[in-house]
TIKOLPA-22636 format. One line per 10 residues: number of its first residue (from 1); for each residue x, y, z of N, C-alpha, C. Coordinates in Angstrom, 3 decimals. Layout:
N
NUM = X/Y/Z/X/Y/Z/X/Y/Z; ...
This chain:
311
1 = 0.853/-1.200/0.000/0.000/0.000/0.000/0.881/1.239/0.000; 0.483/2.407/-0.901/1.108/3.477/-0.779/0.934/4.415/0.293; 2.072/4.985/0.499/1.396/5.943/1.993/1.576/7.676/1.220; 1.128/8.405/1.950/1.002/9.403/1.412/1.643/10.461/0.552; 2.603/9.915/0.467/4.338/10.260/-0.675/4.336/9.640/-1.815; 3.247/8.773/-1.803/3.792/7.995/-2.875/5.110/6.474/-2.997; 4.583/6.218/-1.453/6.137/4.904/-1.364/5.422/3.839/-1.383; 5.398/3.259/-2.233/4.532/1.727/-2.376/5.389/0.370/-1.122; 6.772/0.849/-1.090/7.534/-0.207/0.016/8.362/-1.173/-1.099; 7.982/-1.070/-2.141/8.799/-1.536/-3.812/10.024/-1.023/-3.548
11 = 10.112/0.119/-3.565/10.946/1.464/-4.413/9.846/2.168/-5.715; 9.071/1.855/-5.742/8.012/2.425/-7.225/7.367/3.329/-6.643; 7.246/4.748/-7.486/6.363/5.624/-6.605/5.515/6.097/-7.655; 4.702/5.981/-6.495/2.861/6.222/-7.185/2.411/7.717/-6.997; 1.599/8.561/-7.740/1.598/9.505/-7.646/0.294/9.942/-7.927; -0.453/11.066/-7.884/-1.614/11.224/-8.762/-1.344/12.130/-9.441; -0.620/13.181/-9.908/0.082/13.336/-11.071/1.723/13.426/-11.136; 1.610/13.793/-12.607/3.300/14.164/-13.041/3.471/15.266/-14.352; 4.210/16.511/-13.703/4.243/17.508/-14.892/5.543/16.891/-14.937; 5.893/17.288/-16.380/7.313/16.877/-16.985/7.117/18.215/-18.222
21 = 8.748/18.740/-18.492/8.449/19.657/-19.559/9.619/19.726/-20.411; 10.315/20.454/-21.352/11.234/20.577/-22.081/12.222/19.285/-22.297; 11.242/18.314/-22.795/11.873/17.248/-22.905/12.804/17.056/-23.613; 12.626/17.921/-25.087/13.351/18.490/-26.524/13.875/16.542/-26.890; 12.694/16.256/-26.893/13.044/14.963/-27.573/13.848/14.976/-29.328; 14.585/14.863/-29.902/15.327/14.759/-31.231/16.510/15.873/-31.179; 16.253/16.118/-30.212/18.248/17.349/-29.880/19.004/16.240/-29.122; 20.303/15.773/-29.519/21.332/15.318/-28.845/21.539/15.459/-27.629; 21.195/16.276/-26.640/21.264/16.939/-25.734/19.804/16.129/-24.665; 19.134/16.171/-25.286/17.833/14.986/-24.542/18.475/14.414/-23.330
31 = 18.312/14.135/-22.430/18.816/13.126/-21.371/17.485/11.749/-21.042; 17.408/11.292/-22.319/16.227/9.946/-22.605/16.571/8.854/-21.649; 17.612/8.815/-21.096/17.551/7.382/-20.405/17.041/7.622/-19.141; 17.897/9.148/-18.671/17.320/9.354/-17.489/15.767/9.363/-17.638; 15.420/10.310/-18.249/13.640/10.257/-18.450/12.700/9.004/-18.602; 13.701/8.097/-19.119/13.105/6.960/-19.483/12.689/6.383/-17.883; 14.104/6.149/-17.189/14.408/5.526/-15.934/12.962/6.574/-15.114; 12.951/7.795/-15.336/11.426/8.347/-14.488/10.147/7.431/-14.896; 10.121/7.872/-16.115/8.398/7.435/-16.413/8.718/5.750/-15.871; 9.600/5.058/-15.977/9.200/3.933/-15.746/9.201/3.305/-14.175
41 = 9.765/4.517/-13.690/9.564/4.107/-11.881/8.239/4.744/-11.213; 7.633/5.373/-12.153/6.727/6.732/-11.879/5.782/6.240/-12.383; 4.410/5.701/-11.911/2.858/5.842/-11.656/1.602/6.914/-11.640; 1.556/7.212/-12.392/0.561/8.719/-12.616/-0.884/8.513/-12.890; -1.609/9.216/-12.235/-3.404/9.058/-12.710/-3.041/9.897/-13.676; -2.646/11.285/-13.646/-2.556/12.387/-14.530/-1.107/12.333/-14.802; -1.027/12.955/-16.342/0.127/13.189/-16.779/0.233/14.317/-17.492; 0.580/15.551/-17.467/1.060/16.964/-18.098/2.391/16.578/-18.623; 2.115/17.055/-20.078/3.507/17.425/-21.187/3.601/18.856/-21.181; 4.426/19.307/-20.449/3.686/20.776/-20.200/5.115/21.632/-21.665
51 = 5.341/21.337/-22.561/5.698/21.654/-23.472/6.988/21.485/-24.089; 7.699/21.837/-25.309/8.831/21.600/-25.760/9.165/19.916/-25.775; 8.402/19.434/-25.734/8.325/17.639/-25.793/9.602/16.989/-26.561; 8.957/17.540/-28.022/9.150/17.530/-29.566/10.062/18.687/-30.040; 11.506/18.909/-29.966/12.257/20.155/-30.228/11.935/19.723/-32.324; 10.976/20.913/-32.266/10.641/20.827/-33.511/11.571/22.086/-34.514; 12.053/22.867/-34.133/13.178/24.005/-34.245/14.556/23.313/-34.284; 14.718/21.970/-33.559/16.249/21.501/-34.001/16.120/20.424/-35.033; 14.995/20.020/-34.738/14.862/18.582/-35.968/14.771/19.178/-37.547; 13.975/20.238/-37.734/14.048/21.044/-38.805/15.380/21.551/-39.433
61 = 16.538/21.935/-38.629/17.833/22.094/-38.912/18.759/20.770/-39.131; 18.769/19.721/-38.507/19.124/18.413/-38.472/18.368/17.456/-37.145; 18.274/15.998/-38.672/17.272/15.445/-38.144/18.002/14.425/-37.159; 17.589/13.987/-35.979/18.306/12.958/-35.219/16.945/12.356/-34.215; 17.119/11.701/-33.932/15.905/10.913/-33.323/16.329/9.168/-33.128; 16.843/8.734/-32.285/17.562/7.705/-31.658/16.101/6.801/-31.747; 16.608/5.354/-31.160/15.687/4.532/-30.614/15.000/4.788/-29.104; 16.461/5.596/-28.362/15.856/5.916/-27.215/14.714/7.137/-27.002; 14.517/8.259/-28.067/13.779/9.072/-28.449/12.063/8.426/-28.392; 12.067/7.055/-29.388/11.303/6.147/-29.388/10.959/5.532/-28.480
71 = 11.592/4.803/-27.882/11.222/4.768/-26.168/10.627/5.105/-25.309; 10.469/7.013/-25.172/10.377/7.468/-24.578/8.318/7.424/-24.848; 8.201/8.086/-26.261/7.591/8.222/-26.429/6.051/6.814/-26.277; 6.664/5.259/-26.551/6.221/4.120/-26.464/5.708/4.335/-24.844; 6.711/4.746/-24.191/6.227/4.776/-22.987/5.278/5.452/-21.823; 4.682/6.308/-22.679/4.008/7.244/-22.749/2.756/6.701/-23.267; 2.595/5.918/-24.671/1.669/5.657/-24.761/1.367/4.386/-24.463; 1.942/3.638/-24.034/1.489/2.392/-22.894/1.037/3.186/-21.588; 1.595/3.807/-20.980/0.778/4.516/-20.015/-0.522/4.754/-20.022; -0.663/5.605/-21.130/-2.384/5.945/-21.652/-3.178/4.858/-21.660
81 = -2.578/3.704/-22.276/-3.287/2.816/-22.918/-3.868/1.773/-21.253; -2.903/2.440/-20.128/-3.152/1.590/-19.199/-3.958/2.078/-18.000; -4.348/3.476/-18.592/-5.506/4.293/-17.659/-4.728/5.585/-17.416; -3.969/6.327/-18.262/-3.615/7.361/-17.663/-3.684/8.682/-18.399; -4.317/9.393/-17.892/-4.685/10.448/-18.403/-4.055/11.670/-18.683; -4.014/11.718/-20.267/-2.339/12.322/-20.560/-3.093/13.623/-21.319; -2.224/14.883/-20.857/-2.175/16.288/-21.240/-1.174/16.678/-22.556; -1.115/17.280/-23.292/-0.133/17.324/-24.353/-0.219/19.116/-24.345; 0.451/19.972/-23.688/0.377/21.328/-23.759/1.907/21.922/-24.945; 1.286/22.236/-25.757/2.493/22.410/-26.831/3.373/23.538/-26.170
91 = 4.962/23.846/-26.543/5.025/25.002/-25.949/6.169/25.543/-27.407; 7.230/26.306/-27.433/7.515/27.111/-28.496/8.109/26.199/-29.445; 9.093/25.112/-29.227/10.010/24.344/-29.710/9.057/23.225/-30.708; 7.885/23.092/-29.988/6.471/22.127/-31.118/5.371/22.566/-30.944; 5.593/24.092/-31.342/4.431/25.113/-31.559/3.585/24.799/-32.991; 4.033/23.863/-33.753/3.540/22.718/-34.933/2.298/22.329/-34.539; 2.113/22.204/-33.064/1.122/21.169/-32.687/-0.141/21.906/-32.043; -0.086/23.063/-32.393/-0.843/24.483/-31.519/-1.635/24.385/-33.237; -1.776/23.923/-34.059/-2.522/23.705/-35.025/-3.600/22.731/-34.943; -3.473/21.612/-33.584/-3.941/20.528/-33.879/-4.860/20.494/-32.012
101 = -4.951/21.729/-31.561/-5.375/21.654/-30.259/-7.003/21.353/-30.371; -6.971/19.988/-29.116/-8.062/19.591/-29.606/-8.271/17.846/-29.905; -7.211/17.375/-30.780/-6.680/16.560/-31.326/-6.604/15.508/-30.517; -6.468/13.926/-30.691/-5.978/13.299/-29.597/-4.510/12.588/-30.652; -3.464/12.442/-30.021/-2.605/11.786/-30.726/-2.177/10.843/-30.140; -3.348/9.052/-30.281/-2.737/7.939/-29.812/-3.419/7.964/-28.668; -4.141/9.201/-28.414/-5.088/8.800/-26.908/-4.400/10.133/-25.978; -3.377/10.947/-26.315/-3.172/11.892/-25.974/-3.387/13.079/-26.489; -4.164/13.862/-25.489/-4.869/15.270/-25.803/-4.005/16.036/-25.975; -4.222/17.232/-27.234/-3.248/18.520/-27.522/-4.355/19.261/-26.678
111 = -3.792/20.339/-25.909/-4.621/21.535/-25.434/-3.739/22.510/-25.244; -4.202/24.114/-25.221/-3.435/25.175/-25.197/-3.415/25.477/-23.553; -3.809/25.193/-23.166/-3.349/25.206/-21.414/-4.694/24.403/-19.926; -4.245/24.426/-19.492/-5.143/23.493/-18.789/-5.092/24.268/-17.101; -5.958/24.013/-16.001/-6.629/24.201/-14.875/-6.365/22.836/-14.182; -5.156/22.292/-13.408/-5.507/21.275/-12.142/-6.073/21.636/-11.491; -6.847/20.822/-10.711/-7.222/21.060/-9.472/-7.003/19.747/-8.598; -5.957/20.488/-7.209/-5.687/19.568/-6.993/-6.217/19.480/-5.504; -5.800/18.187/-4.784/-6.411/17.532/-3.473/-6.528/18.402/-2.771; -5.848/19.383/-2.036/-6.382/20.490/-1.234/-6.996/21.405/-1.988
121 = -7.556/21.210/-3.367/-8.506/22.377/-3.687/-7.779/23.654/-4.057; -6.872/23.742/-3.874/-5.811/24.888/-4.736/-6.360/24.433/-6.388; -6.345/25.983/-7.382/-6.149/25.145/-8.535/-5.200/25.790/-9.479; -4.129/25.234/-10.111/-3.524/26.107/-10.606/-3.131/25.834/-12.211; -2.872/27.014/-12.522/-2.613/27.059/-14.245/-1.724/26.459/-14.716; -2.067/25.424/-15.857/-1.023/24.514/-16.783/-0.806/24.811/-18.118; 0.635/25.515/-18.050/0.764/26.564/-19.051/2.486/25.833/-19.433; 2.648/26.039/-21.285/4.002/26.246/-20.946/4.893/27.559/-20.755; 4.340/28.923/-21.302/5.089/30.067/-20.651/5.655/31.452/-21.828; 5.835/30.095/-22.741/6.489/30.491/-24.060/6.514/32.089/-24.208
131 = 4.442/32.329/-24.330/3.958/33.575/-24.839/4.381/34.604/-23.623; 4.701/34.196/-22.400/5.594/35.272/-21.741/6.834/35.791/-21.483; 8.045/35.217/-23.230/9.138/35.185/-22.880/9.294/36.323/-24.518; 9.838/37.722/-23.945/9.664/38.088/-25.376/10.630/38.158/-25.831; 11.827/37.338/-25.568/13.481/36.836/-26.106/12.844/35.937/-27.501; 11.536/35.536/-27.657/11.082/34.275/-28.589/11.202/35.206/-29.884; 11.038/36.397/-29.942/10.445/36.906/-31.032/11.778/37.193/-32.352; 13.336/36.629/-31.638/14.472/37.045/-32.206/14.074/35.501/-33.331; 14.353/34.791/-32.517/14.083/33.119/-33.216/13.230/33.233/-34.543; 11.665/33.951/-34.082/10.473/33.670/-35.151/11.408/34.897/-36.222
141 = 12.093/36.115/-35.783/12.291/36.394/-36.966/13.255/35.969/-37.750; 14.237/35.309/-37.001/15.301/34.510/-38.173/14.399/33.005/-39.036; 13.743/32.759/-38.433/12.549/31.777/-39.184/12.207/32.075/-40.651; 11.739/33.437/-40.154/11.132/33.886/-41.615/11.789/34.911/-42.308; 12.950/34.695/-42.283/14.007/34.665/-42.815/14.927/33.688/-44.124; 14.319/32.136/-43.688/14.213/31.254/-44.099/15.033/30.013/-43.373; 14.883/28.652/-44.135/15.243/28.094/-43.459/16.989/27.884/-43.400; 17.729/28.080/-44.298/19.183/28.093/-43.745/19.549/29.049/-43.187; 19.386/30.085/-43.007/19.417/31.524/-41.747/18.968/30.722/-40.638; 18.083/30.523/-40.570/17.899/29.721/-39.340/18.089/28.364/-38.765
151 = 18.671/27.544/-39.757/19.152/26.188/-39.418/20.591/26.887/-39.157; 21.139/27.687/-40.050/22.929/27.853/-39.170/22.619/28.820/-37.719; 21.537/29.537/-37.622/21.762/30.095/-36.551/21.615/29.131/-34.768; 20.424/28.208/-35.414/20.210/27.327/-34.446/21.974/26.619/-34.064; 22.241/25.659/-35.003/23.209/25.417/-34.680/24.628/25.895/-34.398; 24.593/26.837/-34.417/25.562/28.048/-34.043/25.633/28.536/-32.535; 24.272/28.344/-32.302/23.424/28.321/-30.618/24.214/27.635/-30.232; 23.871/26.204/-30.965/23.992/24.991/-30.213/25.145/24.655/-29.548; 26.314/25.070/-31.067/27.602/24.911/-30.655/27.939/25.858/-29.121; 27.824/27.227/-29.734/28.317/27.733/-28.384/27.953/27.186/-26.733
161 = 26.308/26.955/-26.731/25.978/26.241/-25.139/26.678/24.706/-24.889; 27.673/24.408/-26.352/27.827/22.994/-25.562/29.508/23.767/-25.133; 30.242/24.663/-25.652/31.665/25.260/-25.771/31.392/25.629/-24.302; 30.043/26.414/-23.618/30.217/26.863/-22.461/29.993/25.874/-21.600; 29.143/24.718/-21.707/29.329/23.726/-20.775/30.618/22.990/-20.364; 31.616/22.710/-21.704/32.980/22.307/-21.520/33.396/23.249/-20.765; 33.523/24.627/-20.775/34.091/25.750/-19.690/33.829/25.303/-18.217; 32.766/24.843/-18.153/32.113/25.054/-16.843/31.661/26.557/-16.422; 30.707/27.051/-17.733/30.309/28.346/-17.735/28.926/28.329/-17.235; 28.154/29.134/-16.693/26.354/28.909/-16.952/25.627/29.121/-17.984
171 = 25.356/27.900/-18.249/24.112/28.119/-19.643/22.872/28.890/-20.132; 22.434/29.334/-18.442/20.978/29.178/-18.780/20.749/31.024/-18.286; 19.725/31.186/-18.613/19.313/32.758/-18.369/19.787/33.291/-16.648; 19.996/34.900/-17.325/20.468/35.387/-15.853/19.439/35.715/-14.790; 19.485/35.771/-13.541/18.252/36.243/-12.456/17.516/36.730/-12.601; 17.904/38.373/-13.809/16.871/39.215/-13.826/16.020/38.734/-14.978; 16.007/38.118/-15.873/15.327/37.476/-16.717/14.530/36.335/-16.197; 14.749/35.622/-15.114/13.857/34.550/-14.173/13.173/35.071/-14.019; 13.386/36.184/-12.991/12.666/36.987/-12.538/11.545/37.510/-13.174; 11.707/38.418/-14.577/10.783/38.680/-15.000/9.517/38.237/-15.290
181 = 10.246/36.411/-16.032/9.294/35.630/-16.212/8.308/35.186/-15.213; 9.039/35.068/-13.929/7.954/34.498/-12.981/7.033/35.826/-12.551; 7.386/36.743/-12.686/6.407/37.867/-12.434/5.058/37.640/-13.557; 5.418/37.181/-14.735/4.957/37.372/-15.178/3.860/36.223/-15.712; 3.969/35.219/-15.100/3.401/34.322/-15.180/2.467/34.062/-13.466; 3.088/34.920/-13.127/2.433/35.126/-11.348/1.334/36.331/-11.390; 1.225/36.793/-12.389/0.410/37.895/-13.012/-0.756/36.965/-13.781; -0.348/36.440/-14.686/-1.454/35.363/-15.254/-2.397/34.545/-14.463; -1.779/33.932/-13.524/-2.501/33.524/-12.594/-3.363/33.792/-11.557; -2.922/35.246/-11.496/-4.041/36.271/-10.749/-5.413/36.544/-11.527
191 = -4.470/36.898/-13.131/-5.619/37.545/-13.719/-7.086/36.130/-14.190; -6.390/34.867/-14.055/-7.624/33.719/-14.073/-7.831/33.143/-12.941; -7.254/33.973/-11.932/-8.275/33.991/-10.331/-7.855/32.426/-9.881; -7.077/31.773/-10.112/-6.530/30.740/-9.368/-5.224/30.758/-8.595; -4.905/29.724/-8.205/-3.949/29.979/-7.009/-2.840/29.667/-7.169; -2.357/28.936/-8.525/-0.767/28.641/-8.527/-0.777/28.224/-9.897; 0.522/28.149/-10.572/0.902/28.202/-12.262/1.686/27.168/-12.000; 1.817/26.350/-13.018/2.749/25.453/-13.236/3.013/25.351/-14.903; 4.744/25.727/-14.899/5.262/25.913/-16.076/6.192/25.356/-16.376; 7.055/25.355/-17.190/8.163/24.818/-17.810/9.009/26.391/-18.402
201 = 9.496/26.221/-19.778/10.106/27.258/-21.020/11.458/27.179/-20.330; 12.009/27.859/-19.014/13.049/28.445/-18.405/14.186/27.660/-18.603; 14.386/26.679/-18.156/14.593/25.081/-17.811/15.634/26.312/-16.059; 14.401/26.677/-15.446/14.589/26.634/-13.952/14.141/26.411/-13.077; 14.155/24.958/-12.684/13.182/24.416/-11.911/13.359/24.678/-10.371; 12.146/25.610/-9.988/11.956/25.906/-8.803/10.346/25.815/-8.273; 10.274/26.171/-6.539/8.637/26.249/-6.167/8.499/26.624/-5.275; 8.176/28.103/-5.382/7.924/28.646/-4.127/6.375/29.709/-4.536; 6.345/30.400/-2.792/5.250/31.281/-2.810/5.557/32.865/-2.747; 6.400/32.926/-3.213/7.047/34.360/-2.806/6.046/35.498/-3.642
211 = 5.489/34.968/-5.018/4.882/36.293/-5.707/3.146/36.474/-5.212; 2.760/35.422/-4.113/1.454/35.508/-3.837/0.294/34.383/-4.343; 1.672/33.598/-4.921/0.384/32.804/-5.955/1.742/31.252/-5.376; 1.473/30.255/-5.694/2.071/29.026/-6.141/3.095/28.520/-7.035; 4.586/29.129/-7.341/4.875/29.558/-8.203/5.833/27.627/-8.750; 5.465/26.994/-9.479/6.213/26.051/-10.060/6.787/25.979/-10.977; 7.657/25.704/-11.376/9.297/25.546/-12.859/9.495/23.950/-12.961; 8.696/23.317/-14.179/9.090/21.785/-13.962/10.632/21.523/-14.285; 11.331/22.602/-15.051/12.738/22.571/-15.073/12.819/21.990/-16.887; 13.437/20.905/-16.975/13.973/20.070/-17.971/14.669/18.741/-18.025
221 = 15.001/18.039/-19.329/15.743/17.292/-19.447/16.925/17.138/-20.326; 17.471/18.191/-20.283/18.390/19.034/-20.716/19.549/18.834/-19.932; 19.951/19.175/-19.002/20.288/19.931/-17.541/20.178/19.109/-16.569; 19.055/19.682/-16.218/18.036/19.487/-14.899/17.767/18.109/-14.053; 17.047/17.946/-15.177/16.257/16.239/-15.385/15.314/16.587/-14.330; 14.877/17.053/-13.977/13.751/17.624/-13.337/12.491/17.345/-13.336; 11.332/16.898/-12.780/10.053/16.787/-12.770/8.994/17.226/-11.683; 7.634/17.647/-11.238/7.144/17.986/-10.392/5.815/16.709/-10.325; 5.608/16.266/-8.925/4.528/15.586/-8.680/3.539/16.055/-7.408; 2.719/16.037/-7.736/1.268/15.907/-6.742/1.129/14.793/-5.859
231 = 1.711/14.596/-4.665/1.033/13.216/-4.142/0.223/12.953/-3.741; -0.657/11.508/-3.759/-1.848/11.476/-3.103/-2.406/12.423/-1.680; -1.508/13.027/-0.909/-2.079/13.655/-0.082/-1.871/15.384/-0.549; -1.841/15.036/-1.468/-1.736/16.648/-1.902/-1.238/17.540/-1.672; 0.472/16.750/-1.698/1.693/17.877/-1.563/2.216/18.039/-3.228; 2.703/18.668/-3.370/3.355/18.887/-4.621/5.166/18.863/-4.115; 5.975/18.257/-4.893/7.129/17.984/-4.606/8.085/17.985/-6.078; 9.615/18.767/-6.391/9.556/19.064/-7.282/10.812/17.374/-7.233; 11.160/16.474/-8.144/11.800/15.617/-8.004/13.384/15.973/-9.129; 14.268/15.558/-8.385/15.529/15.722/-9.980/16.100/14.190/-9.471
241 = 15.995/13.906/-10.668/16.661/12.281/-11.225/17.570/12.282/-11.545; 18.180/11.385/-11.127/17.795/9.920/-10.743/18.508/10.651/-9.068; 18.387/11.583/-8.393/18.813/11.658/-7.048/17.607/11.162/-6.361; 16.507/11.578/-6.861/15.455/11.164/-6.170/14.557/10.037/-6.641; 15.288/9.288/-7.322/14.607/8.060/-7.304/14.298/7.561/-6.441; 13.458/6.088/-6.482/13.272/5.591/-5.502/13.923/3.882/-5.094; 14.722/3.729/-4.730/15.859/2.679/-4.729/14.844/1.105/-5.301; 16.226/0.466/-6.146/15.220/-0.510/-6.461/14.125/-0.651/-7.036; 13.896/0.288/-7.822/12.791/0.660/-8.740/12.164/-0.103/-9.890; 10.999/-0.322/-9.360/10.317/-1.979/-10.658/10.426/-1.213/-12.070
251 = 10.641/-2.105/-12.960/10.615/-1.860/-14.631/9.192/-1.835/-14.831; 8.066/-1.237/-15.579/7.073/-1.584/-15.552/6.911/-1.151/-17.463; 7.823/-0.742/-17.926/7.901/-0.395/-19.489/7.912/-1.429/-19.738; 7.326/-2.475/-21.132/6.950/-3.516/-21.737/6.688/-2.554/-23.117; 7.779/-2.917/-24.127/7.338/-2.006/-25.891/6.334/-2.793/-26.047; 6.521/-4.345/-26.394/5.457/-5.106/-26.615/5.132/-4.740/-28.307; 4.279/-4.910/-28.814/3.713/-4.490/-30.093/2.652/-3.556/-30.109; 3.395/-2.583/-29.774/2.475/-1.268/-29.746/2.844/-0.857/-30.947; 1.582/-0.356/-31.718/1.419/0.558/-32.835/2.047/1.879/-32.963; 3.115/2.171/-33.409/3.680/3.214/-33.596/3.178/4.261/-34.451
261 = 2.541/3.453/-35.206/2.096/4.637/-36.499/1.335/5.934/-36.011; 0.926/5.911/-34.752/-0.065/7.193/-34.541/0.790/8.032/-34.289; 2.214/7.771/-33.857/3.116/8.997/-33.398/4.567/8.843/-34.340; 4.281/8.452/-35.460/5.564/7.779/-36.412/6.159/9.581/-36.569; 7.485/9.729/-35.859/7.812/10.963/-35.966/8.514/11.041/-37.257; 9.033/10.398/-37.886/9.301/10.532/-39.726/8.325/11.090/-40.424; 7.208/10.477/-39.905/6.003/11.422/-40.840/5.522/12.462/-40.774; 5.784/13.613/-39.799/5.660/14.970/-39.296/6.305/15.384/-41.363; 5.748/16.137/-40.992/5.983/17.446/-42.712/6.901/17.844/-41.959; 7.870/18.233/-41.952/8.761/18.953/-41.295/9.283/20.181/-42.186
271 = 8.450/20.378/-43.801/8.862/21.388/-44.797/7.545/22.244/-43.940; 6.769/21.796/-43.498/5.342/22.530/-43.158/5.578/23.540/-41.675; 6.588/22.998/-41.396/7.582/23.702/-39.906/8.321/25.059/-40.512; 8.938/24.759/-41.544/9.616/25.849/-42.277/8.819/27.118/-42.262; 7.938/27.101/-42.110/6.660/28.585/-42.096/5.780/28.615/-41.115; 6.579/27.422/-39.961/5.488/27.962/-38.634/5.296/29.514/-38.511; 7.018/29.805/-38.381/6.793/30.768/-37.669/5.845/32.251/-38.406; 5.639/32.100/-39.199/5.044/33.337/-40.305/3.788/33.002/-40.092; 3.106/32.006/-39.520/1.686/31.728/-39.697/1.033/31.579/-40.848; 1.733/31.422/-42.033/1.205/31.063/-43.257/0.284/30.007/-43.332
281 = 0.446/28.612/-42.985/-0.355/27.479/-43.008/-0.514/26.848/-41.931; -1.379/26.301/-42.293/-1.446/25.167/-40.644/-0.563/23.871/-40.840; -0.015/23.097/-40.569/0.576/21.618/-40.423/0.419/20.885/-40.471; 0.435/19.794/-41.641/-0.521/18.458/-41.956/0.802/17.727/-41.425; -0.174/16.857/-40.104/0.660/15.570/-40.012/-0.079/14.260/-40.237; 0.168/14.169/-41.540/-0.074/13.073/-42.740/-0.861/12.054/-41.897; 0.305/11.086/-41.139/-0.110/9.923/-40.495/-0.638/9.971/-39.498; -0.972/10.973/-38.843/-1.733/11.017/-37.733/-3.459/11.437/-37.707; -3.578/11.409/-38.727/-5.054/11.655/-39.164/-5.892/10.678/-38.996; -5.246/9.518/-39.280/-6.493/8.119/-38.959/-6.639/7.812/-37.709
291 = -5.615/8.947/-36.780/-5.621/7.925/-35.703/-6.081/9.114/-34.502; -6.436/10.339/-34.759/-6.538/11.460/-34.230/-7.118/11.664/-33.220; -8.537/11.591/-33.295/-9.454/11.177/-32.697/-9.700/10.530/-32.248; -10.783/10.482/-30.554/-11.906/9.226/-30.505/-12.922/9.353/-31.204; -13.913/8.193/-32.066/-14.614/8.634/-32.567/-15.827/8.936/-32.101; -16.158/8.727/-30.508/-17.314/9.452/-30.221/-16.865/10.672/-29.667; -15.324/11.421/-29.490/-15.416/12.483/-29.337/-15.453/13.597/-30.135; -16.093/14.612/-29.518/-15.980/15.991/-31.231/-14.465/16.389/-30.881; -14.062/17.051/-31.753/-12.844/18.304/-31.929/-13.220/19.155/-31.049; -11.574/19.843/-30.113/-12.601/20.371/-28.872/-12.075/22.064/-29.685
301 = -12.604/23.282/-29.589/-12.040/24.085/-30.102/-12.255/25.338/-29.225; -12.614/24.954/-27.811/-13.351/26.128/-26.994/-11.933/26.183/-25.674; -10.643/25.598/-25.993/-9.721/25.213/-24.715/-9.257/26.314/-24.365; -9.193/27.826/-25.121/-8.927/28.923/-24.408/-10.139/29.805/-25.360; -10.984/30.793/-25.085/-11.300/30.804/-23.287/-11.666/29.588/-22.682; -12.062/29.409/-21.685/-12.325/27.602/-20.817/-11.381/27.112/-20.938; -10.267/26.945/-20.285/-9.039/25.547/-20.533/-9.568/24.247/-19.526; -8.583/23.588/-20.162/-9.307/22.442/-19.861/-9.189/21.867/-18.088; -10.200/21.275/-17.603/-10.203/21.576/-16.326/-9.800/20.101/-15.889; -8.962/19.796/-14.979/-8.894/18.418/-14.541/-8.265/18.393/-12.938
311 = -9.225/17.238/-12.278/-9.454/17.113/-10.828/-9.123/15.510/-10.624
């Protein structure tokens, strides 16, 4: 029996949810095994993708996507398939998929932001953040620019954050830029009258109450390796892996012959990415059309205003 943390007496911990965010699944940089080693020690009623899943901005410049990439994703949808109720919140990196909100892909919902509500009745905003970071707007304009302006600039990025990691330099944004963001996402949450935000974009995973509201950073898997859970007694606890694993941890991933085709990431248009950022077209992903939907559910198209509410 689990006790109120989530300790089954296994090492397996049970949870009633799990935000996870900036997964940037197909960048080299991914840390998939670790992530893997989470979802598969980790038990969730609820599950938030709270954005950047799918680094759809590096795969467009060069394509890479491992078996362990695959993995990740298999494991995810064996989850679903085994009662778990999965969130898909797009955020800037597979802003591709902000075309398709609404959608189910494989049994997982796209939505533009979502409302927990959790065991003590707090409820707070499930957002990835993106639209409050206005550093984004340098990116969309080298985009439409075209795509080798922006495939050398990406990787030009790239190179330098891996040159400063060999330094032992800091990678990631300075204080006053945290700062801003959480103001500013501590502002959002006022203005839809709930009590705490839970985000990703930064990759700075923190949780405190300092701006008046609930302030959460699921961090990354980048870096970080970072995740935030809800436990049955309705603490929220932010976890970094594998420190906080839980010793001895059951395997419960089985690939098995699961159908890949609903999430076959080869089949993404990835020429149809080339003009996200201009808003020219929307994004046909070819193979995911037969499988989109439930068919007694409609297309949901009302998720902002109303996001989607889950208890």
């Amino acid at each position: 029996m689990a006790d109120g943390y989530g300790s089954t007496g296994t090492g397996h911990l049970r949870v009633r949810a799990l935000f996870i965010s900036d997964l940037h699944l197909g960048t080299r940089d991914c840390q998939a095994e670790r992530l893997l080693d989470l979802l598969q020690s980790c038990d969730a009623e609820l599950i938030y993708l709270v954005g950047d899943v799918v680094d759809g901005w590096r795969l467009k410049a060069r394509w890479h996507w491992p078996r362990s990439h695959d993995d990740i994703v298999r494991c995810l949808l064996r989850k679903q398939q085994d009662g778990a109720h999965i969130l898909y919140i797009p955020g800037n990196h597979d802003e591709f998929l902000r075309h398709s909100i609404g959608v189910r892909l494989g049994g997982i919902e796209v939505v533009n932001e979502a409302i927990h509500h959790g065991v003590d009745g707090r409820r707070h905003l499930v957002v990835h953040g993106d639209r409050f970071d206005p550093v984004l707007g340098r990116m969309r304009r080298l985009a439409a620019l075209g795509i080798w302006v922006y495939a050398a600039s990406v990787l030009a990025n790239d190179a330098m954050i891996r040159w400063r990691r060999r330094l032992g330099h800091d990678t990631g944004r300075n204080a006053a830029c945290i700062a801003r963001f959480e103001q500013a996402l501590a502002a959002e949450a006022r203005r839809q009258h709930v009590d705490g935000v839970i985000c990703g974009h930064i990759h700075a995973p923190t949780m405190h109450d300092r701006l008046g509201v609930h302030y959460v950073n699921t961090g990354d898997w980048v870096e970080s390796c970072t995740a935030v859970v809800e436990h049955q007694n309705g603490g929220f606890a932010l976890l970094r892996w594998p420190a906080d694993a839980p010793s001895h941890a059951v395997q419960i991933f089985e690939a098995g012959a699961l159908d890949m085709r609903a999430l076959d990431m080869r089949a993404l248009d990835m020429r149809a990415l080339d003009t996200q950022a201009t808003g020219s077209h929307a994004v046909v992903l070819p193979r995911l059309e037969p499988y989109a939907r439930d068919a007694d559910a409609p297309l949901r198209s009302d998720v902002r205003p109303g996001a989607t509410q889950l208890s």
